[in-house]
Steps between C-alpha positions, in 0.01 A plus 500: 500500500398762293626307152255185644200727469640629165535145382153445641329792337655428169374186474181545645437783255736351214325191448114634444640751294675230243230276454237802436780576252534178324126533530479794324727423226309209418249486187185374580270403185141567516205322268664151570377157693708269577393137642758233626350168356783277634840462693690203544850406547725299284459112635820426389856727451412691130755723327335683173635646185323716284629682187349761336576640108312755361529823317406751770797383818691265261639190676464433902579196659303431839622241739379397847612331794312222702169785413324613786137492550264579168224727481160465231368819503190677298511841439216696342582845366160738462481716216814793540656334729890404645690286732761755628832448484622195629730231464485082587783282739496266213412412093121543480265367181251720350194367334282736431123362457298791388579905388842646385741638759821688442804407738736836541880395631747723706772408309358661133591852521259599233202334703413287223198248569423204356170374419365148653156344387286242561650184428861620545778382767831615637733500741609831738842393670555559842575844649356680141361807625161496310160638495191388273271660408145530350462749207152419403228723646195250407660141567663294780751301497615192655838293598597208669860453615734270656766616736775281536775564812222673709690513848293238759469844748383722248160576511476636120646455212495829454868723601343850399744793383566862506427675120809453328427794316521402146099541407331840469213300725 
């Protein structure tokens, strides 16, 4: 009997405890809007495959499987400001409309950014640990993206993530 109300006590007290953890551990960005314009699912079965070549991750192949719900999102960033850190279910597309942001990556030990403008695009895999943010204290700056492989029960987008702890910030 007594192991019951052991059992009991640990979970009752276990549980609140985790999530105020995972809570915790989380990264929250500040200065940031963000505005669903549209969700829809696929009409018909839809794998995608991306690849990506460029100087700064080298080569990454991205392929999907009968994709999941997709997500058009806008996202204004004020002047000094960031998304947290965060990651995405599936391959999202970056257009960014007005501004400069810098995109920071868990997986570059020497926290190296890289620089995005107005007029650019590019593709953040799924699962990249990421933050942007806004370096410019007098101008905003502003993004649409396209989330591909958005689970149908997900409310967001959005998976956010403790600091990896590869940035000074």
């Amino acid at each position: 009997m007594k192991t019951k109300k052991q059992l009991w006590f640990a979970v009752v007290v276990a549980t609140p405890l985790a999530a105020l953890a995972g809570a915790a551990s989380a990264t929250p960005g500040s200065g940031a809007t963000a505005t669903v314009i549209a969700r829809a699912a696929f009409a018909d079965a839809v794998d995608l495959k991306l690849e990506i070549k460029d100087d700064h991750r080298g080569r990454d192949v991205i392929q999907v499987r009968n994709a999941g719900d997709t997500v058009i999102q806008q996202i204004v960033f004020g002047t000094n400001s960031l998304s947290g850190w965060h990651s995405h279910p599936g391959p999202a597309i970056i257009l960014v409309k007005s501004g400069e942001l810098t995109f920071y990556s868990a997986d570059d030990p020497g926290c190296t950014g890289r620089a995005f403008s107005a007029g650019q695009a590019f593709i953040e895999p799924p699962g990249l640990v990421h933050f942007a943010r806004n370096e410019s204290s007098s101008q905003i700056a502003e993004v649409g993206v396209t989330y591909f492989d958005v689970p149908p029960e997900s409310a967001s987008p959005r998976i956010d993530e403790p600091n990896p702890g590869n940035c000074p910030f």
